[in-house]
Structure formats: structure tokens, C-alpha cells
C-alpha positions, 0 to 999 in steps of 0.5 A: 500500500502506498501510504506504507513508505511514509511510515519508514520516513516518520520513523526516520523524524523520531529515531536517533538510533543506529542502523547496522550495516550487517543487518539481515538483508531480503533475499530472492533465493535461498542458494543451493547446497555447497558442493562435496567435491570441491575441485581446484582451477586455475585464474585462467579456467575460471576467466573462460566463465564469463557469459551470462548462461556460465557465469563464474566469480572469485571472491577470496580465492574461491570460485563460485558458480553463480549462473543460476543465480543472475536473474535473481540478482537485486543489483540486476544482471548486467552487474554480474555479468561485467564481473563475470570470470574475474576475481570480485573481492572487493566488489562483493564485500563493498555492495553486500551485508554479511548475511550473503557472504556468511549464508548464501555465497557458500552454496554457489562453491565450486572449488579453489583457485590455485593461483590466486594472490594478493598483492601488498597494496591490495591487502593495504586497502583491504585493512582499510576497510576492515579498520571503518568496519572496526570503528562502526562507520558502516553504520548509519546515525539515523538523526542525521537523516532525520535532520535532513528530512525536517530541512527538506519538509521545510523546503517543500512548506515554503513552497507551499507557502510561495505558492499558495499564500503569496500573488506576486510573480517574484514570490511565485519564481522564488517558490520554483528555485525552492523546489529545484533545491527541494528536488535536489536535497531529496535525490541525495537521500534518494542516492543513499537509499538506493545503495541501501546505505540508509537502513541496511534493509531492503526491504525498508530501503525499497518502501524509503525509495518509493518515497524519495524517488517516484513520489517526491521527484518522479523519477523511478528508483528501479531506473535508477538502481538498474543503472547506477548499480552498472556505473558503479562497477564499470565506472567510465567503460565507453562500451559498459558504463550508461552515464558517460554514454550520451551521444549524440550529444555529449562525448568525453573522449576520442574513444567514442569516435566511429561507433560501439556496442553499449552493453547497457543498452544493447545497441550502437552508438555511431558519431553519425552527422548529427552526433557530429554536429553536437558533439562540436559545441558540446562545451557551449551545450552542457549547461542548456542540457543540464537545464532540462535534463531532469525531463528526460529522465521522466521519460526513461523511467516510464520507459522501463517501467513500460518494458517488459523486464523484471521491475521490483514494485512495478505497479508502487513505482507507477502508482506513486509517479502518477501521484507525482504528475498528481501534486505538481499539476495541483501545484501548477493549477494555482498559479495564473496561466502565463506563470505555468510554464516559467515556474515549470522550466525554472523549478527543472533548472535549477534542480539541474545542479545535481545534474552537473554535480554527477558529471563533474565527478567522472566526466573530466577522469579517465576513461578506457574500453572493455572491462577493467580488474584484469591484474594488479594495474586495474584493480578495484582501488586504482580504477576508482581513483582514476576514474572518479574525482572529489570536490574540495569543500568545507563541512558547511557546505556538505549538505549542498553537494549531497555527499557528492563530493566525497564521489571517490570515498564513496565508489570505493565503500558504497554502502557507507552511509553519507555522514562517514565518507569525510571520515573515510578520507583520512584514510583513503587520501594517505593511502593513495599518497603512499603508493603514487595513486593520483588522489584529485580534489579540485574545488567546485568551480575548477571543477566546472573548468575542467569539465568544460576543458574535456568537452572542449578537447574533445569537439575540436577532436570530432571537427576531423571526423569522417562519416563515421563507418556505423552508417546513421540512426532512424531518429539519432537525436530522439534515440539519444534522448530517450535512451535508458540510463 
């Protein structure tokens, strides 16, 4: 029922406990019983089990057989896939409670790996990561969230207020940049819940998210999940990672020149005429975008929810959505006719910000092709570092950035809640110091300039494009546009 999710956020007003990050979590599957003959393999044996219907991983030196279980995943298929006969430690540790390592993985065993080492510099982050645990940073302070959700009401009151007690056009626009920062606050604690890095529960994660994604911002939690889980493993991959694909507007290296296969979306992206066309004032095109990005993701999140794949709380999702149509075109319907439109756009673009935030932390870093964590050059730590950056700002200030600028703290620990990433600096950045590994923090508006710099780079790249050998796209702008993820 719908009015289910509001408990869960009444909870979080009164609460001032703590949640665990190795509370129980819902599983879809019991797994099945552990193997009696236990066999030995080799990193190379195990690396040919790689496709979605034979689909191996290691995790400590232990091969596990996990085929069966893909189309249960929570995190979705795609996730494992990109990880597929490769050693996911770290991977597995970062985005599961320890109820599924201690209970489940055992049942998917299917023996040693002989040749399987540990590097000193792997075993180091690793030590890092027990030492948060030690603390009790995975854990999250529940006030914190609390104190978030009493400021966010507070938002939405004034635009309430803006809106229904006041007449004055200025009144009426400062009540539409209000929401924009309301739908910007919210998406942060929508982020965190999604990584279940609120209450450490799924299935309270799940009824939290119904609130803060389809209801308040009307954008589909099941969308996001579906396509941040994937970013996260394959962060900046041209041919796997979904939020650096934007062409035909947007390209972030010469990589994705000429055409490739998009895993998540399984189909081409070709820099056919029109890409190149936008591809070359991209840099003059990024903020405008930015601006009315948010409509976009309306229509993918529809899309999916329309589709025919396996979407958690498909009817909720729906339900709750046309209940976000329902209270903004109430809202809209109280203000006079030729102010509709502009309290519209200007409430979207300023909830561009968190649109920009997203970018800046990988647009401006590395990027590769294929998959990564092959050997010890591009394992997890390392590409995280050099695919992500921070943003330098005083703790005043965090709640404006919604943990956003602790971007590199967090792919390497997502399921530490928001309030702890600071905290995990003090051991991230020495570490990174220690061993060479660039550890980049630029301020927000250095930040901006770099990110411009790289789009700017690369259109003057695309101005020596030749058709590119992908051929064209039926409608490549709208394809573009409505493409999930």
C-alpha cells in the first residue's frame, strides 16, 4: 500500500538510533547446497566463465558458480555479468551485508583457485576497510537523516507557502528555485537509499525509495538502481558504463569516435552527422542540457517501467509517479496561466545542479574500453581513483553537494552511509599518497573548468571526423534522448 513508505520516513523524524550495516538483508533465493567435491582451477579456467548462461566469480580465492543465480540478482544482471570470470573481492564485500557472504555465497562453491594472490597494496586497502568496519562507520546515525528530512519538509512548506499564500510573480519564481533545491536535497537521500546505505534493509530501503524517488521527484528508483548499480562497477567503460554514454550529444573522449556496442543498452552508438554536429559545441551545450535534463529522465523511467523486464514494485513505482504528475499539476493549477510554464522550466533548472554535480565527478577522469580488474594495474582501488574525482569543500557546505563530493570515498565503500565518507578520507587520501595513486580534489568551480576543458578537447577532436563507418540512426537525436540510463 502506498501510504506504507511514509511510515519508514516518520520513523526516520523520531529515531536517533543506529542502523547496522550487517543487518539481515531480503533475499530472492535461498542458494543451493555447497558442493562435496570441491575441485581446484586455475585464474585462467575460471576467466573462460564469463557469459551470462556460465557465469563464474572469485571472491577470496574461491570460485563460485553463480549462473543460476543472475536473474535473481537485486543489483540486476548486467552487474554480474561485467564481473563475470574475474576475481570480485572487493566488489562483493563493498555492495553486500554479511548475511550473503556468511549464508548464501557458500552454496554457489565450486572449488579453489590455485593461483590466486594478493598483492601488498591490495591487502593495504583491504585493512582499510576492515579498520571503518572496526570503528562502526558502516553504520548509519539515523538523526542525521532525520535532520535532513525536517530541512527538506521545510523546503517543500515554503513552497507551499510561495505558492499558495503569496500573488506576486517574484514570490511565485522564488517558490520554483525552492523546489529545484527541494528536488535536489531529496535525490541525495534518494542516492543513499538506493545503495541501501540508509537502513541496511531492503526491504525498508525499497518502501524509503518509493518515497524519495517516484513520489517526491518522479523519477523511478528501479531506473535508477538498474543503472547506477552498472556505473558503479564499470565506472567510465565507453562500451559498459550508461552515464558517460550520451551521444549524440555529449562525448568525453576520442574513444567514442566511429561507433560501439553499449552493453547497457544493447545497441550502437555511431558519431553519425548529427552526433557530429553536437558533439562540436558540446562545451557551449552542457549547461542548456543540464537545464532540462531532469525531463528526460521522466521519460526513461516510464520507459522501463513500460518494458517488459523484471521491475521490483512495478505497479508502487507507477502508482506513486502518477501521484507525482498528481501534486505538481495541483501545484501548477494555482498559479495564473502565463506563470505555468516559467515556474515549470525554472523549478527543472535549477534542480539541474545535481545534474552537473554527477558529471563533474567522472566526466573530466579517465576513461578506457572493455572491462577493467584484469591484474594488479586495474584493480578495484586504482580504477576508482582514476576514474572518479572529489570536490574540495568545507563541512558547511556538505549538505549542498549531497555527499557528492566525497564521489571517490564513496565508489570505493558504497554502502557507507553519507555522514562517514569525510571520515573515510583520512584514510583513503594517505593511502593513495603512499603508493603514487593520483588522489584529485579540485574545488567546485575548477571543477566546472575542467569539465568544460574535456568537452572542449574533445569537439575540436570530432571537427576531423569522417562519416563515421556505423552508417546513421532512424531518429539519432530522439534515440539519444530517450535512451535508458
Amino acid at each position: 500500500m502506498l501510504w506504507r513508505p511514509l511510515e519508514v520516513f516518520q520513523c526516520l523524524l523520531i529515531s536517533v538510533g543506529r542502523v547496522s550495516n550487517t543487518c539481515r538483508c531480503a533475499s530472492p533465493t535461498e542458494a543451493p547446497r555447497k558442493s562435496s567435491d570441491p575441485k581446484s582451477f586455475t585464474l585462467e579456467e575460471v576467466a573462460k566463465h564469463n557469459t551470462r548462461e556460465d557465469l563464474w566469480i572469485i571472491v577470496e580465492g574461491k570460485a563460485y558458480d553463480v549462473t543460476k543465480y543472475v536473474q535473481h540478482h537485486p543489483g540486476g544482471w548486467l552487474p554480474m555479468v561485467n564481473m563475470a570470470g574475474k576475481d570480485c573481492t572487493d566488489v562483493f564485500a563493498n555492495y553486500h551485508p554479511a548475511r550473503v557472504y556468511e549464508k548464501m555465497l557458500p552454496g554457489y562453491y565450486v572449488g579453489e583457485v590455485s593461483d590466486y594472490e594478493v598483492s601488498d597494496f591490495v591487502q593495504e586497502h583491504r585493512e582499510v576497510r576492515q579498520k571503518l568496519l572496526e570503528r562502526g562507520l558502516f553504520e548509519t546515525r539515523l538523526s542525521f537523516y532525520a535532520y535532513h528530512v525536517a530541512f527538506q519538509a521545510a523546503l517543500f512548506s515554503c513552497v507551499l507557502y510561495g505558492v499558495l499564500c503569496c500573488s506576486t510573480y517574484s514570490a511565485h519564481m522564488l517558490a520554483a528555485g525552492v523546489l529545484g533545491f527541494f528536488w535536489q536535497q531529496v535525490a541525495g537521500i534518494g542516492h543513499d537509499i538506493g545503495h541501501n546505505a540508509v537502513f541496511h534493509q531492503m526491504k525498508k530501503d525499497n518502501l524509503g525509495g518509493l518515497v524519495v524517488g517516484p513520489l517526491l521527484t518522479g523519477i523511478s528508483i528501479a531506473w535508477w538502481k538498474r543503472s547506477h548499480n552498472v556505473h558503479h562497477i564499470v565506472c567510465n567503460s565507453v562500451e559498459n558504463d550508461p552515464d558517460i554514454q550520451f551521444l549524440p550529444l555529449f562525448a568525453i573522449t576520442e574513444k567514442m569516435f566511429g561507433k560501439f556496442w553499449s552493453t547497457y543498452h544493447q545497441k550502437w552508438f555511431t558519431t553519425d552527422a548529427v552526433a557530429k554536429l553536437l558533439v562540436r559545441y558540446q562545451h557551449f551545450l552542457f549547461y542548456p542540457v543540464m537545464a532540462v535534463a531532469r525531463f528526460n529522465l521522466y521519460v526513461q523511467s516510464w520507459a522501463l517501467l513500460f518494458s517488459k523486464d523484471r521491475i521490483y514494485n512495478r505497479k508502487q513505482e507507477m502508482a506513486c509517479m502518477l501521484l507525482f504528475i498528481g501534486w505538481n499539476a495541483a501545484l501548477l493549477s494555482q498559479l495564473p496561466s502565463d506563470e505555468r510554464l516559467r515556474f515549470l522550466l525554472l523549478s527543472h533548472a535549477v534542480a539541474g545542479v545535481l545534474h552537473v554535480q554527477i558529471c563533474l565527478s567522472h566526466f573530466s577522469m579517465g576513461t578506457y574500453n572493455g572491462h577493467a580488474y584484469n591484474d594488479e594495474s586495474d584493480e578495484w582501488f586504482k580504477m576508482q581513483c582514476a576514474t572518479t574525482l572529489n570536490i574540495a569543500t568545507p563541512p558547511l557546505f556538505d549538505f549542498v553537494h549531497i555527499g557528492l563530493q566525497h564521489q571517490i570515498e564513496h565508489h570505493l565503500f558504497p554502502r557507507l552511509p553519507r555522514h562517514n565518507l569525510r571520515e573515510a578520507r583520512k584514510y583513503v587520501k594517505p593511502l593513495c599518497e603512499k603508493h603514487g595513486i593520483v588522489y584529485h580534489e579540485p574545488g567546485f568551480f575548477q571543477a566546472n573548468v575542467e569539465l568544460v576543458r574535456t568537452l572542449y578537447r574533445t569537439a575540436q577532436l570530432s571537427k576531423n571526423l569522417k562519416q563515421a563507418d556505423g552508417g546513421f540512426y532512424e531518429s539519432p537525436l530522439w534515440e539519444g534522448l530517450n535512451a535508458q540510463g
